[in-house]
C-alpha positions as CSV (number, residue, x, y, z in Angstrom):
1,X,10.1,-24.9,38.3
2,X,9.1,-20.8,38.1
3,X,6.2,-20.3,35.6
4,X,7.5,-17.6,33.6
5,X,5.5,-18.2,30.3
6,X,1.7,-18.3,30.5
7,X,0.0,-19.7,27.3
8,X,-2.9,-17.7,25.7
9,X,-5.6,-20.7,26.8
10,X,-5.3,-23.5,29.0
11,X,-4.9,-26.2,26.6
12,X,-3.6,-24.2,23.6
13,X,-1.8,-20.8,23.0
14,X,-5.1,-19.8,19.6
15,X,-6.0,-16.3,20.6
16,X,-7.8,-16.2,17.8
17,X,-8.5,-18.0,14.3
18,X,-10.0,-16.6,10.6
19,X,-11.2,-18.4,7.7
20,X,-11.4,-16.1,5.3
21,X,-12.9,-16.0,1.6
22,X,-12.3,-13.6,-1.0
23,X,-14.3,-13.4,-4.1
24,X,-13.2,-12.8,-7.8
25,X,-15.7,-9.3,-8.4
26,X,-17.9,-7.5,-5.9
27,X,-21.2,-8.3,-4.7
28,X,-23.3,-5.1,-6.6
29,X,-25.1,-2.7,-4.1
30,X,-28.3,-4.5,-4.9
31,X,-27.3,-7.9,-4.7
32,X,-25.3,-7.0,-1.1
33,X,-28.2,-5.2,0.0
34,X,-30.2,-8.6,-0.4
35,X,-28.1,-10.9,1.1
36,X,-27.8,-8.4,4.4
37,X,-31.8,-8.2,4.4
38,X,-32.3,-12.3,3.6
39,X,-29.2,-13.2,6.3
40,X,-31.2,-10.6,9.1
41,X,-34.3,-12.8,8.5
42,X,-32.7,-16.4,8.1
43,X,-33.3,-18.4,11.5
44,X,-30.1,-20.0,11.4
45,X,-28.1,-16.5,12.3
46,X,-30.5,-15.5,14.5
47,X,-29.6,-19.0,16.6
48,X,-25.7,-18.6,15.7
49,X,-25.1,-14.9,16.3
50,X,-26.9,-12.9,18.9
51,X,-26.7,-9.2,17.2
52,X,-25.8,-8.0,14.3
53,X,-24.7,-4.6,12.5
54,X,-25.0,-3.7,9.1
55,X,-22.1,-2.4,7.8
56,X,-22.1,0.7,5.4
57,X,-20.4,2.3,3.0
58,X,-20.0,6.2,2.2
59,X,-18.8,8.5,-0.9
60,X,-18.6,11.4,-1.6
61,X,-19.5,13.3,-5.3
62,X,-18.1,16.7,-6.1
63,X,-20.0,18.2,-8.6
64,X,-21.2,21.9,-9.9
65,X,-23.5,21.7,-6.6
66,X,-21.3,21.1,-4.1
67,X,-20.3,18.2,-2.5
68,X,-23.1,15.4,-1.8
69,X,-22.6,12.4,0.4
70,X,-23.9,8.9,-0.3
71,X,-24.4,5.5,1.5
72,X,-25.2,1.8,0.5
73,X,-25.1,-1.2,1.9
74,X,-21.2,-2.8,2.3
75,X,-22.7,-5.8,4.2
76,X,-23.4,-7.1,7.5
77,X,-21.4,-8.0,10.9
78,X,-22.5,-11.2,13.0
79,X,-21.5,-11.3,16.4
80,X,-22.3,-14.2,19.1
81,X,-21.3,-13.1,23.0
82,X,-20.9,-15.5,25.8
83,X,-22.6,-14.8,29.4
84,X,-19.4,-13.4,30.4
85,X,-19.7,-11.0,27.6
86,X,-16.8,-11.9,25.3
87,X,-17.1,-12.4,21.8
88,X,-16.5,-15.7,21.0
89,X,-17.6,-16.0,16.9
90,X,-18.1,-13.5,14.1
91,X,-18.9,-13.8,10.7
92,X,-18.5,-10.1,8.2
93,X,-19.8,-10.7,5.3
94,X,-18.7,-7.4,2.6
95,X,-18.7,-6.9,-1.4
96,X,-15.5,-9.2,-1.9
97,X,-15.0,-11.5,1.1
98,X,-16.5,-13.9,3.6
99,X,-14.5,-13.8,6.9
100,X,-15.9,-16.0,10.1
101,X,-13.3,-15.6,13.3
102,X,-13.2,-17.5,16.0
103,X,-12.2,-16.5,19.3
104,X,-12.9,-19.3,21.6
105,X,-10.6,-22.2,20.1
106,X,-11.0,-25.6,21.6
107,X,-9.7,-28.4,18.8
108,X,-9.7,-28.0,15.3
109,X,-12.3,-30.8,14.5
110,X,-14.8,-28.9,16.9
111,X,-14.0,-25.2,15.5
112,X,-14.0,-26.5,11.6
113,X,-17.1,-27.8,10.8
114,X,-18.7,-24.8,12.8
115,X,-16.9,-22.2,10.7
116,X,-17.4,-24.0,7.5
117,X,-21.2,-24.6,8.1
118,X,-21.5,-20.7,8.8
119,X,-19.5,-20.3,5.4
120,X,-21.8,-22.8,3.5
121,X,-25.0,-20.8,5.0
122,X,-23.7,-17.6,3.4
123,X,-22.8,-19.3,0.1
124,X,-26.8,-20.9,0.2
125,X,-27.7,-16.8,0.1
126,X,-25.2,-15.4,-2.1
127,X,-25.7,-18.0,-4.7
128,X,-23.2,-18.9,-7.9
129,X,-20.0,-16.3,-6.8
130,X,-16.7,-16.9,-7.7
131,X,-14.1,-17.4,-5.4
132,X,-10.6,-16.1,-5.9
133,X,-8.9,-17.0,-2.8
134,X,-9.2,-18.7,1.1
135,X,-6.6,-17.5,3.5
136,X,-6.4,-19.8,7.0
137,X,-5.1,-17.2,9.5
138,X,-4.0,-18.1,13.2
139,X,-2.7,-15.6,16.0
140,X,-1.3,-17.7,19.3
141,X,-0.4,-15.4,22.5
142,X,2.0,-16.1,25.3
143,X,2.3,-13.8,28.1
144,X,6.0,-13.9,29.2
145,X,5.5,-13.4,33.0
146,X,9.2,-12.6,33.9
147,X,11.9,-11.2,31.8
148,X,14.5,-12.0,34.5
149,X,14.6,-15.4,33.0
150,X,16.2,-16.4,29.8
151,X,12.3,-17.7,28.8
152,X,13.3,-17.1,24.7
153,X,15.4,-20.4,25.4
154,X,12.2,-22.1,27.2
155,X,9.5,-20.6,24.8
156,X,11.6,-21.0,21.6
157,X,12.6,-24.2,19.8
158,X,16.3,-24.6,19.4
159,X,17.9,-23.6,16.0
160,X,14.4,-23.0,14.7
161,X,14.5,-21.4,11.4
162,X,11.9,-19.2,12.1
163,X,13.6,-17.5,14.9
164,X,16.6,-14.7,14.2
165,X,19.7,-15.6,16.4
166,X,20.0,-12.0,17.2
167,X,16.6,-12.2,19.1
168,X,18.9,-13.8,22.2
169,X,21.1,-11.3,22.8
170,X,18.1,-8.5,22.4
171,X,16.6,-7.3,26.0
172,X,14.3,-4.6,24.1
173,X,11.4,-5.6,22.2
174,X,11.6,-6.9,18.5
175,X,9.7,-8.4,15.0
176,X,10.1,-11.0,12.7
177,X,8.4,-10.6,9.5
178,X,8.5,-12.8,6.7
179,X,7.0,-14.6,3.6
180,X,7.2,-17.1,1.2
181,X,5.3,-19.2,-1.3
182,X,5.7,-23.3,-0.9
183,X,4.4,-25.9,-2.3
184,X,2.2,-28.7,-0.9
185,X,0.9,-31.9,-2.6
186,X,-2.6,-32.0,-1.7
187,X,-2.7,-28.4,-2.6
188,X,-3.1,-27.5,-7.1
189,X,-1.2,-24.0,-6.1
190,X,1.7,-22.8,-3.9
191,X,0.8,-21.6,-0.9
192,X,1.5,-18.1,0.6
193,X,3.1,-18.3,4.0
194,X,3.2,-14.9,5.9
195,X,4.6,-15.4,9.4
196,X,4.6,-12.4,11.9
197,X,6.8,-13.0,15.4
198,X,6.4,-9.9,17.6
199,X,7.6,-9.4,21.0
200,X,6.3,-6.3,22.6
201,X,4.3,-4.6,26.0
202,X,0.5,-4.7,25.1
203,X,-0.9,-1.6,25.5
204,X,-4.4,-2.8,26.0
205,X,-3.5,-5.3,28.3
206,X,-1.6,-3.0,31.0
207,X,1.8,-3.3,29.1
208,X,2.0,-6.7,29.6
209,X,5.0,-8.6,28.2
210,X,3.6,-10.8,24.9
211,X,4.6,-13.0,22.0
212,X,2.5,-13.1,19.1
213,X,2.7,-15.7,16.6
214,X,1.2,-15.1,14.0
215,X,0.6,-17.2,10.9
216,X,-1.5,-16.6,8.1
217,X,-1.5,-18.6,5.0
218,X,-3.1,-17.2,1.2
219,X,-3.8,-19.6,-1.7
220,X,-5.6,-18.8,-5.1
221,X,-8.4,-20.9,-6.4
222,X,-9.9,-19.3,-8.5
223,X,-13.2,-21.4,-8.9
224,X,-16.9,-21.9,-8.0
225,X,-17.5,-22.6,-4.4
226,X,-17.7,-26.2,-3.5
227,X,-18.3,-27.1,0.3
228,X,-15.7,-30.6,0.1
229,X,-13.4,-28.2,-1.6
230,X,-13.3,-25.3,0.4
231,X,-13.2,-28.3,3.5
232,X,-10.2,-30.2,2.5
233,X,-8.3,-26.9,1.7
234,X,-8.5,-25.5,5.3
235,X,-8.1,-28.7,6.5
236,X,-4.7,-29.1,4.9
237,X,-3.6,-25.7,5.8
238,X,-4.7,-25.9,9.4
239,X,-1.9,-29.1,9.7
240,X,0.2,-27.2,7.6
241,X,0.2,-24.1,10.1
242,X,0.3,-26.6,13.1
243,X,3.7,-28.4,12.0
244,X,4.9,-24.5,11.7
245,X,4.0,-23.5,15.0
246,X,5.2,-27.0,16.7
247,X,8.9,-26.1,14.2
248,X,8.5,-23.0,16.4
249,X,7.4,-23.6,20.2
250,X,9.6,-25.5,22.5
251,X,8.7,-29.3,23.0
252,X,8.6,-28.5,27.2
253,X,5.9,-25.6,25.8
254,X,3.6,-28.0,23.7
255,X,3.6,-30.3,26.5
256,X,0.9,-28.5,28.1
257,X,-1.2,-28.5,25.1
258,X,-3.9,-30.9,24.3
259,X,-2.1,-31.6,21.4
260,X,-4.8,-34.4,19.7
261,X,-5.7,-33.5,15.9
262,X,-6.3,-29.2,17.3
């Protein structure tokens, strides 16, 4: 049988993955400026990340004068390359959120506790900060090799309910954008599903036929960072998003997967 659809990875389609942290009120300029200048110096970044750029923030005041420019401190951007010069893990940490964004996914219990230890170092710095919400956020890529094959049929799951009917009968390019809040047990508030299914010629990529998949899911806590806590509630949302995608992908797809706890 022809190849026509070529999975992002060899052993999963994750182009990229983002645990992200957003925090009830803004760091102040001087407490942001620490944390950059105390993360700079702390020896667990400089063995995580190999540069680094701090991140800055400018305004402008009009006054009787004239107009006078002004910068601060916004925070800091980690970034850790691989020999072959990819990034493969950043961490930004701003005023009002912590994001750390993989792009080198293996298995979920090999990428979590690495993403969550990065989180916990921040919140070590930043000390006693609210949190008001985590968002769990994955992108999966399959390059669709040959259109002269009916590969929606082979890449799709029948009668998904993700997937428009009208996508079949569509040779040009097309979007499926939706949300929705649901409820989950192990979760005290609903969860936001937003689910973005794009099928389009990637310009940085030499036009390349793609499929994104896109899933990103929002939930409001609303409480003082706790490691376990923040731990179990990615962890639920990660199998949450998998049983999405696998409602989504063909089973003759996921076959190729190392499909173990990802």
């Amino acid at each position: 049988m022809q190849t026509i659809i070529k999975p992002f990875a060899e052993k999963n389609a994750v182009k990229v993955v983002a645990f992200a942290i957003q925090l009830t009120e803004q760091f102040s300029p001087d407490h942001i400026a620490s944390i950059v200048n105390i993360t700079r110096e702390t020896q667990f970044f400089k063995d995580e990340f190999s540069n680094f750029t701090d991140q800055v923030e400018m305004s402008l005041t009009i006054g009787p004068d004239g107009v006078q420019q002004h910068s601060s401190a916004n925070g800091i951007l980690f970034e850790k390359k691989e020999s072959d010069e990819q990034i493969s893990w950043t961490t930004s940490i701003n005023k009002d959120s912590i994001i750390v964004t993989c792009r080198a996914y293996t298995r979920w219990e090999q990428i979590a506790p690495k993403a969550l230890k990065i989180i916990n170092e921040v919140f070590s710095i930043t000390k006693s900060v609210k949190i008001a919400q985590i968002t769990l956020e994955y992108l999966d890529e399959f390059h669709i090799i040959s259109q002269q094959y009916d590969w929606k049929k082979q890449l799709f799951r029948d009668n998904c309910n993700y997937i428009l009917p009208s996508i079949y009968d569509n040779d040009s390019f097309w979007h499926i954008n939706y949300g929705y809040f649901i409820n989950i047990s192990d979760l005290a508030q609903p969860l936001l599903d937003n689910l973005f299914i794009n099928y389009f010629a990637d310009e940085q990529d030499e036009l390349k036929h793609k499929v994104n998949v896109r899933a990103q899911h929002k939930i409001v806590v609303d409480d003082n960072y706790d490691e376990s806590f923040i731990a179990k509630y990615f962890g639920v949302i990660h199998f949450h998003s998998k049983s999405i995608f696998e409602e989504i992908i063909h089973d003759n797809i996921l076959k190729l997967f190392d499909r173990g706890v990802k």
